[in-house]
C-alpha angles and dihedrals in degrees: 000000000000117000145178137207129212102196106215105162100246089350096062125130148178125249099208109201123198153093117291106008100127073066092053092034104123096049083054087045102052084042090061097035112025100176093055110117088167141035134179119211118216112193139153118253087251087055092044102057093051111040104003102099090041089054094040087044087057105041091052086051089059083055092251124150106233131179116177123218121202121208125181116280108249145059089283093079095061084087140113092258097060098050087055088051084062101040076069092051093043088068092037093068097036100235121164135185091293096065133080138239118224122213108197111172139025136337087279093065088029090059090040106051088043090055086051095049093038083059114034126090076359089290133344127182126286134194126197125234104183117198102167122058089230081059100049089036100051134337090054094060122064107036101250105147142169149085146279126268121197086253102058141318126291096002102138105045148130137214103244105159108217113236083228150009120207110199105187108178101189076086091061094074093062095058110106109248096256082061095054086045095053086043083058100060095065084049091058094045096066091049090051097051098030118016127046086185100049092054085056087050087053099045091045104044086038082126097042089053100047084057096050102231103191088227098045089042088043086059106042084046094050087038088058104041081055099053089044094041093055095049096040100052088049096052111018103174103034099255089136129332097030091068086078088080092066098069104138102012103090089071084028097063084037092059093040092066101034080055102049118269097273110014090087111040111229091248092060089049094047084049096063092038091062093050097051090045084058085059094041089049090046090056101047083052088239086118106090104168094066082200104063094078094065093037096055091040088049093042086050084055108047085053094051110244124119134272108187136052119265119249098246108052112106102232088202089056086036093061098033081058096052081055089064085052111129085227087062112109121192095341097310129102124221115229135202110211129183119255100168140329103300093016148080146163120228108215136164094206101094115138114238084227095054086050091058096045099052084046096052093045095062097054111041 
């Protein structure tokens, strides 16, 4: 099967990539882990429903002890509230610094358990079960977890790097369409810092993708594990390189707040923040290919996600909000801004005014 490695040093681990594999999911485990004797899912009550028992059924085949845990499906779970909920659970199911905690959803639930695992007991092993694309392409890998506060997202968090991620992507054909597309964003993201040939793949097998044709979807999954693997192995806890990764979601986590956690997917939101970072990068003359704009607006399109503000977001409260973002040093934001296809340039030098332009450009 496809696999990729994120060399860590003593926290590296492998991204296997394939059909089938939540059925084949405690042999991975005990692969990954081989001292584990008991695991906890947590999972979301749409998972649930859908791959829980199959991941329960072969987790138990492996003789593993499994309990399963259900939070709420949606980004209000990803709270204080509900970790405590499965620090409860945790003991519950007696687990110690030898099991394993199984994520089994989205990046929501992905975020979440590894918050869990990163903090009980002072850290216990986790293993990612990824169900979305967003959530194989991007937010599994890396081990960036935590939870929202009101006051923005992932502000309270923890790197806690998983012993394994389990991309399956027969589960990929059950996602709605609005959830491949936000999945897609991401996708679009790592072509756009790090690699000029994968955005052509992705313009040219846009079809191919919206159709989810398992080679097509095997190789924009592996494509991007690689992207994020790579960048991830070289900065792990975003000190330098690894800020790359967070073109568009200055403005993206911004909008997902103004909006309303929930109502806009974070896809959607990552989508028009890279589109308004291409206009902040235009007018600070760091853009150097004049045609990337409209390809990456096009190629946003023709996936389905937006490329314009809504009418009713409040672009004051929009920019005081990018000033509460956790990337934000000493008042100033840093900024990752588009050079070229496959490359980009990270700055703080932004202009407030450049900021408000690119912002009202995109909602008149």
């Amino acid at each position: 099967m496809p696999q990729v490695r994120v060399e860590l040093a003593e926290r590296s681990y492998d991204i296997l990539i394939d059909r089938g594999l939540i059925g084949r999911l405690g042999t991975l485990v005990r692969r990954a882990v081989p001292r584990v004797t008991r695991t906890l899912i947590i999972t979301d009550t749409n998972v649930s429903s859908r791959f829980g028992a199959a991941a329960k059924a072969a987790l138990e085949a492996a003789d593993l002890q499994t309990i399963k845990a259900t939070v709420p499906a949606g980004e209000a779970s990803k709270s204080l509230a509900q970790a405590y909920n499965l620090y409860s659970a945790c003991i519950n199911a007696k687990l110690d610094r030898h099991s394993v905690i199984v994520a089994l959803g989205g990046g929501v639930v992905g975020d979440l358990a590894g918050f869990v695992a990163a903090t009980f007991l002072r850290g216990i092993p986790f293993v990612q079960v990824p169900t979305t694309l967003l959530a194989q392409v991007d937010s599994s890998i890396g081990g960036k977890t935590g939870v929202d506060l009101p006051q923005g997202k992932n502000l309270v968090g923890a790197f806690h790097q998983p012993s394994l991620v389990v991309a399956d992507l027969d589960v990929l054909t059950s996602l709605p369409r609005r959830e491949l597309a936000a999945g897609m964003a991401e996708v679009v993201k790592h072509a756009i810092i790090r690699d000029a040939g994968f955005l052509k793949f992705l313009e040219s097998e846009t079809e191919h993708i919206l159709e989810v044709d398992p080679a097509i979807m095997g190789a924009v999954v592996e494509n991007n594990c690689r992207i994020k693997a790579e960048v991830v192995g070289q900065d792990e806890r975003e000190a330098g390189l690894r800020q790359i990764l967070n073109f568009g979601h200055t403005v993206g986590h911004a909008m997902e707040v103004s909006l309303g956690l929930g109502n806009w997917l974070h896809g959607e939101c990552v989508a028009v923040g890279m589109v308004a970072v291409m206009h902040i990068s235009r007018q600070m003359g760091m853009l150097k290919e004049p045609t990337l704009p409209t390809r990456l607006e096009r190629l946003l399109q023709r996936l389905g996600l937006p490329v314009r503000l809504p009418a009713n977001v409040n672009l004051a409260a929009l920019e005081q909000l990018m000033l509460r973002d956790k990337k934000v040093e000493s008042g100033r934001i840093n900024w990752v801004l588009p050079v070229r296809a496959g490359e980009v340039a990270v700055s703080d030098a932004v202009p407030s005014n450049a900021v408000t332009q690119a912002l009202e450009s995109l909602w008149r």
